[in-house]
C-alpha positions as CSV (number, residue, x, y, z in Angstrom):
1,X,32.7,-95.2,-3.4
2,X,30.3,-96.2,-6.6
3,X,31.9,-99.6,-6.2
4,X,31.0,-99.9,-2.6
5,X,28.0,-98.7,-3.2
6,X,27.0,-101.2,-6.1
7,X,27.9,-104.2,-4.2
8,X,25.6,-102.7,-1.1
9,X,23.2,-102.5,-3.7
10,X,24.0,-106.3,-4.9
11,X,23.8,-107.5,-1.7
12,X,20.5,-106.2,-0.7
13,X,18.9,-107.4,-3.7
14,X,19.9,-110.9,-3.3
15,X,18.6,-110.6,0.7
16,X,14.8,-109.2,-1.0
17,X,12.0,-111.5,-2.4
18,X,10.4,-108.3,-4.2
19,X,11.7,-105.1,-6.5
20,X,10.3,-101.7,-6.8
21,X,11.3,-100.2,-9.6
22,X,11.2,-96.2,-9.5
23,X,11.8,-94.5,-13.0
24,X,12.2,-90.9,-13.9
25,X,12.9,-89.1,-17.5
26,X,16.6,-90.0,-16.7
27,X,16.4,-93.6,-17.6
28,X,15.7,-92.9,-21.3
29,X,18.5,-91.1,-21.9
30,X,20.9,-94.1,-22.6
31,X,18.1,-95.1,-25.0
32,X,18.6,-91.4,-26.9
33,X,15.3,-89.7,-25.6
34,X,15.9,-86.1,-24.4
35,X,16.1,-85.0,-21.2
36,X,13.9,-81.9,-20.7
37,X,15.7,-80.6,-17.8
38,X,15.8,-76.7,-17.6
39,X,13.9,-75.0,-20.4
40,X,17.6,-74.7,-22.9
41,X,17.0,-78.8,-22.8
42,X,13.4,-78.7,-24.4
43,X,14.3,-76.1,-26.2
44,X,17.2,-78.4,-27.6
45,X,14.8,-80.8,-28.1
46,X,12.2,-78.3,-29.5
47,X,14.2,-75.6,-31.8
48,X,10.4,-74.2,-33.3
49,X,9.2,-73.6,-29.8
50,X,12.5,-72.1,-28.5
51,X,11.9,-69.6,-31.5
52,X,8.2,-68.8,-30.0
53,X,9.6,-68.6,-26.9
54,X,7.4,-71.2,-25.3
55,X,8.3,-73.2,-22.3
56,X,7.7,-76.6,-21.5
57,X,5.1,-75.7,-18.4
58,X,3.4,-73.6,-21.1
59,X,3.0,-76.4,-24.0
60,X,2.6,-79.4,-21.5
61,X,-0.6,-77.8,-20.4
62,X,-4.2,-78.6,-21.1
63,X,-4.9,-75.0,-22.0
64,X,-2.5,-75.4,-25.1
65,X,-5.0,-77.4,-26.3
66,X,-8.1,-74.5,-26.3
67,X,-5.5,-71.8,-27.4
68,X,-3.1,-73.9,-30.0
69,X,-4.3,-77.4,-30.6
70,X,-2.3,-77.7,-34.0
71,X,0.8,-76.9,-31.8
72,X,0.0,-78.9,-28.6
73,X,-0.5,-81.5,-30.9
74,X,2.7,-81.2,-32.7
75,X,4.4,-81.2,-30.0
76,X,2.1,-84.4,-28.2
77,X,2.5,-85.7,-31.6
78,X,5.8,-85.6,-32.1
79,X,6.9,-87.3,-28.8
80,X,4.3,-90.4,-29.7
81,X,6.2,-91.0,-32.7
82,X,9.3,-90.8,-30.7
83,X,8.3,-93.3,-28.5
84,X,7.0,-95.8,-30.8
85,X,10.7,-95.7,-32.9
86,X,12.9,-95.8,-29.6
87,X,14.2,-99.2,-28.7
88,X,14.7,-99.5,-24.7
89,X,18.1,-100.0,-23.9
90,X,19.5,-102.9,-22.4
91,X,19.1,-101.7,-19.1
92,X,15.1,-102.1,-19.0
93,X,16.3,-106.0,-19.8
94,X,18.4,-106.3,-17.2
95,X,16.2,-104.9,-14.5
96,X,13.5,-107.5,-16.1
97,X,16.0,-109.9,-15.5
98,X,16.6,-109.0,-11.7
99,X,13.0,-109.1,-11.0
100,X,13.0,-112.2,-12.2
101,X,15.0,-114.0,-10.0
102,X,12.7,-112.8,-6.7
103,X,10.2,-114.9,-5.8
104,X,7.4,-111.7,-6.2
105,X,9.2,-110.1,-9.2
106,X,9.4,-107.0,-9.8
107,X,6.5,-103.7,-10.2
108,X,7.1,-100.5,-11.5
109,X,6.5,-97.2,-10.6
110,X,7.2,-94.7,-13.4
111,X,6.8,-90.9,-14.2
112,X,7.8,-91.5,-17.4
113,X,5.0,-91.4,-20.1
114,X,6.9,-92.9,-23.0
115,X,5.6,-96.9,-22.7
116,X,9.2,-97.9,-22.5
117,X,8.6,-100.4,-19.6
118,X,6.0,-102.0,-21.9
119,X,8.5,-102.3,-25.1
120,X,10.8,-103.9,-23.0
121,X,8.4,-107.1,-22.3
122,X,7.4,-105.6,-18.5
123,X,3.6,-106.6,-18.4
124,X,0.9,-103.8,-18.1
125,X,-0.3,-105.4,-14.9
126,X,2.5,-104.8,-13.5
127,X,3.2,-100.9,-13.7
128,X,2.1,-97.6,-11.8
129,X,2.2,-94.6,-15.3
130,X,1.3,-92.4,-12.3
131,X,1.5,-88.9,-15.0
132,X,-0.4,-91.2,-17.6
133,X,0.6,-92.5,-21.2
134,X,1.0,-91.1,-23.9
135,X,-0.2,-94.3,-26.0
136,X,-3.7,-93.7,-24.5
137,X,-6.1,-90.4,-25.3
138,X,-9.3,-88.9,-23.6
139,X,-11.3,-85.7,-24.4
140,X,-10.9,-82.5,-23.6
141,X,-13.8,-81.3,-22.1
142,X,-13.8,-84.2,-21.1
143,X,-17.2,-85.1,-22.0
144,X,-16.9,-88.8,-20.2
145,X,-14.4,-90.7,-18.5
146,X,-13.5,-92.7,-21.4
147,X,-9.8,-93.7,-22.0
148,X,-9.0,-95.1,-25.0
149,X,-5.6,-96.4,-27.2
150,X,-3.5,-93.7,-29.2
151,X,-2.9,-97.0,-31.7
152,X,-5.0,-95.6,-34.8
153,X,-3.2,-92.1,-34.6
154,X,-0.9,-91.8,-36.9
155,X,0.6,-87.6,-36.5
156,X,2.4,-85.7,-39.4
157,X,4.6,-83.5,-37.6
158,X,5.9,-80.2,-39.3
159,X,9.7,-80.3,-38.8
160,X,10.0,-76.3,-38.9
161,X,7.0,-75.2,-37.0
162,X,6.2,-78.2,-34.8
163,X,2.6,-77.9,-36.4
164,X,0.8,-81.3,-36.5
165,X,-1.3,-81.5,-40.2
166,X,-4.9,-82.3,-39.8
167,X,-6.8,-84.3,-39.2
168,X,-6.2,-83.8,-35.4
169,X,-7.4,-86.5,-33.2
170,X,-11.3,-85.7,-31.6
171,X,-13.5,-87.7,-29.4
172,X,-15.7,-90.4,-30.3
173,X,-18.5,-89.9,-28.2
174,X,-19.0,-86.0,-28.4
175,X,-16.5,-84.8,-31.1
176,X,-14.4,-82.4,-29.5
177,X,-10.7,-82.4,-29.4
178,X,-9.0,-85.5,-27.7
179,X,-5.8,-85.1,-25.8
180,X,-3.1,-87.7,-24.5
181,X,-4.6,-89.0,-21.3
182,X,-1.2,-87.6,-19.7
183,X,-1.4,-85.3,-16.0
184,X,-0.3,-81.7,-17.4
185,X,0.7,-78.8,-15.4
186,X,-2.5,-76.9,-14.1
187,X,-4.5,-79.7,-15.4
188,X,-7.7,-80.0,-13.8
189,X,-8.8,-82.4,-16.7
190,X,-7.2,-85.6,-16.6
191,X,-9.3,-88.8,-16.4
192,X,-7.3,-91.1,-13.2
193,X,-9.7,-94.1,-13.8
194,X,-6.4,-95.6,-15.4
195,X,-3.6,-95.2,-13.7
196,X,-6.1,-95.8,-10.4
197,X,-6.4,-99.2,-11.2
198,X,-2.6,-99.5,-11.8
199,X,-2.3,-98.7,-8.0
200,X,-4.9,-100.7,-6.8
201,X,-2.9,-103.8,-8.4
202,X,0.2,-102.0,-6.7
203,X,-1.2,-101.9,-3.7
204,X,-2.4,-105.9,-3.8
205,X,1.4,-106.9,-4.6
206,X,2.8,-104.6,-2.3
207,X,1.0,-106.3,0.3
208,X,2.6,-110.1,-0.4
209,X,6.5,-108.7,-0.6
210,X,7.7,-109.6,2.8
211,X,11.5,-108.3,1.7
212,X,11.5,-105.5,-0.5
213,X,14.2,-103.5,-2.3
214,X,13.7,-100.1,-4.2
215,X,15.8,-99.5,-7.2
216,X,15.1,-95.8,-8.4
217,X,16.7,-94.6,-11.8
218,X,17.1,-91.0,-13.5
219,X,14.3,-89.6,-10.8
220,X,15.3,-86.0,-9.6
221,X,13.7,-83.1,-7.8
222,X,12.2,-80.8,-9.7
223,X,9.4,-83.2,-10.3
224,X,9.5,-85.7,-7.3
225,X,6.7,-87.8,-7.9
226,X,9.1,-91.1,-8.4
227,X,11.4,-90.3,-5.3
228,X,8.7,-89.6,-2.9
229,X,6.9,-92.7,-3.5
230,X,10.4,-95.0,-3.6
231,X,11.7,-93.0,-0.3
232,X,7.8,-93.9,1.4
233,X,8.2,-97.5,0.8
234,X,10.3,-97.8,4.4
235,X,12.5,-100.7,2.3
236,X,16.1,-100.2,1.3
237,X,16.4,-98.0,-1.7
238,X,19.0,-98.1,-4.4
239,X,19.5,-94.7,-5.7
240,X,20.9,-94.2,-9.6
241,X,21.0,-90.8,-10.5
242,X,24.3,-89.2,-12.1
243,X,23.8,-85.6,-10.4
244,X,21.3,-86.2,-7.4
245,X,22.1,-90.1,-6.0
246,X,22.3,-88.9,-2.4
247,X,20.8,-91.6,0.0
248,X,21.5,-92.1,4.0
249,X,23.9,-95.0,4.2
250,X,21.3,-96.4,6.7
251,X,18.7,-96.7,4.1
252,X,20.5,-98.0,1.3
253,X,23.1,-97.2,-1.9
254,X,23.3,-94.2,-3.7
255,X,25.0,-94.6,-7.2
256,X,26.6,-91.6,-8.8
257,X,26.2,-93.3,-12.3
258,X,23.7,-93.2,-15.6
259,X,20.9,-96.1,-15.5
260,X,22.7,-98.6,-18.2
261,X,26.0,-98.3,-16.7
262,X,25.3,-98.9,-13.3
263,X,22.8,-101.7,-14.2
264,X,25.6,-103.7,-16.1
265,X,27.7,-103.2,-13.3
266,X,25.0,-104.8,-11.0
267,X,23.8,-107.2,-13.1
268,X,28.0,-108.4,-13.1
269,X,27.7,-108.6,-9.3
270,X,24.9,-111.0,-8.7
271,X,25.7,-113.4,-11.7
């Protein structure tokens, strides 16, 4: 069935003249980023904040940042310096490559806050962050709408207590405490201006693709920001997702496989 599946999948890409990309957490997995799925997976990731008995709705939350900045931080922290080290695997390449070949390329439409796409040579003009990026910060309050790059941060991350060492990270224009410009649980702070103008380009290439396919990769259901918007498209949709790739033959492939393996497999297909 998965090899039926991938050469539906092959043969709908080489009938489309534009790519969708969809990506949840589950893509970064073959490139050895966690998978918070359930809190025992944070708290794998996490062992200081399994100990405190914190969950990950509870520390991915703007009011972590009132209550325990040094520990929202650690935590923010830690992940940016994640991000920055991790090298995208060669799946993110290969996808590149696919989009390449179609005469409107490829846009993508990601949950994932990580910048991965980016590292991976995808352009920024070309990309939907619709929870935000990490690599980007804003205030608290917030006191304006000013977004602003995460390059000058450099966080010292406490192994043992996931406490990030000051000086933590505060606003230019009014002082307070700056935050990744990320969409939290509960968060009636985050600044949209951003990731706004990332749909208004989607929308504008959207628009020209006369043919398109959906390829969505490591999106579930617990948070279904990536499926909803790949299965409101009305194009044929490639579904990758080892434990969830249900899709209605009539609507496309579903691929019972992780992201890199099935993308080498495909990529085998339409050379």
């Amino acid at each position: 069935m998965t090899d039926d599946a991938l050469a539906r999948a092959a043969a709908l890409l080489r009938a489309a003249d534009g790519l969708l990309i969809g990506a949840g957490a589950g893509i970064g997995v073959d490139s050895g980023l966690p998978d918070f799925r359930g809190d025992h997976g944070f708290w794998r990731a996490y062992p200081p904040l399994a100990s405190l008995g914190i969950r990950f709705v509870e520390i991915a939350n703007p009011h972590s940042f009132d209550t325990s900045p040094e520990l929202a931080w650690g935590f923010y922290g830690h992940r940016l310096a994640l991000y920055r080290d991790t090298v995208p695997h060669a799946g993110f390449a290969i996808l590149r490559d696919i989009g390449e070949r179609l005469k409107h390329g490829a846009f993508v439409f990601t949950s994932n806050v990580d910048g991965q796409f980016q590292r991976a040579g995808f352009g920024h003009d070309r990309l939907v962050e619709c929870h935000g990026s990490i690599h980007h910060l804003q205030c608290t309050r917030p006191c304006s709408e000013a977004i602003w790059p995460a390059d000058a941060l450099t966080p010292v991350i406490d192994p043992a207590t996931c406490l990030m060492a000051p000086p933590l990270p505060r606003c230019p224009h009014c002082g307070a405490l700056a935050r990744p410009n990320i969409l939290m649980f509960g968060d009636g702070r985050w600044l949209e201006a951003r990731t706004e103008a990332q749909y208004a380009r989607l929308d504008r290439w959207r628009a020209q693709v006369g043919k398109l396919v959906v390829i969505e990769l490591g999106a579930g259901t617990d948070v279904p920001s990536v499926r909803r918007m790949c299965e409101a498209q009305g194009a044929p949709l490639v579904r990758i997702n080892p434990r969830e790739p249900d899709v209605r033959p009539s609507r496309g492939a579903g691929v019972a496989l992780g992201a890199l393996e099935a993308l080498i497999t495909l990529r085998a297909l339409l050379d």
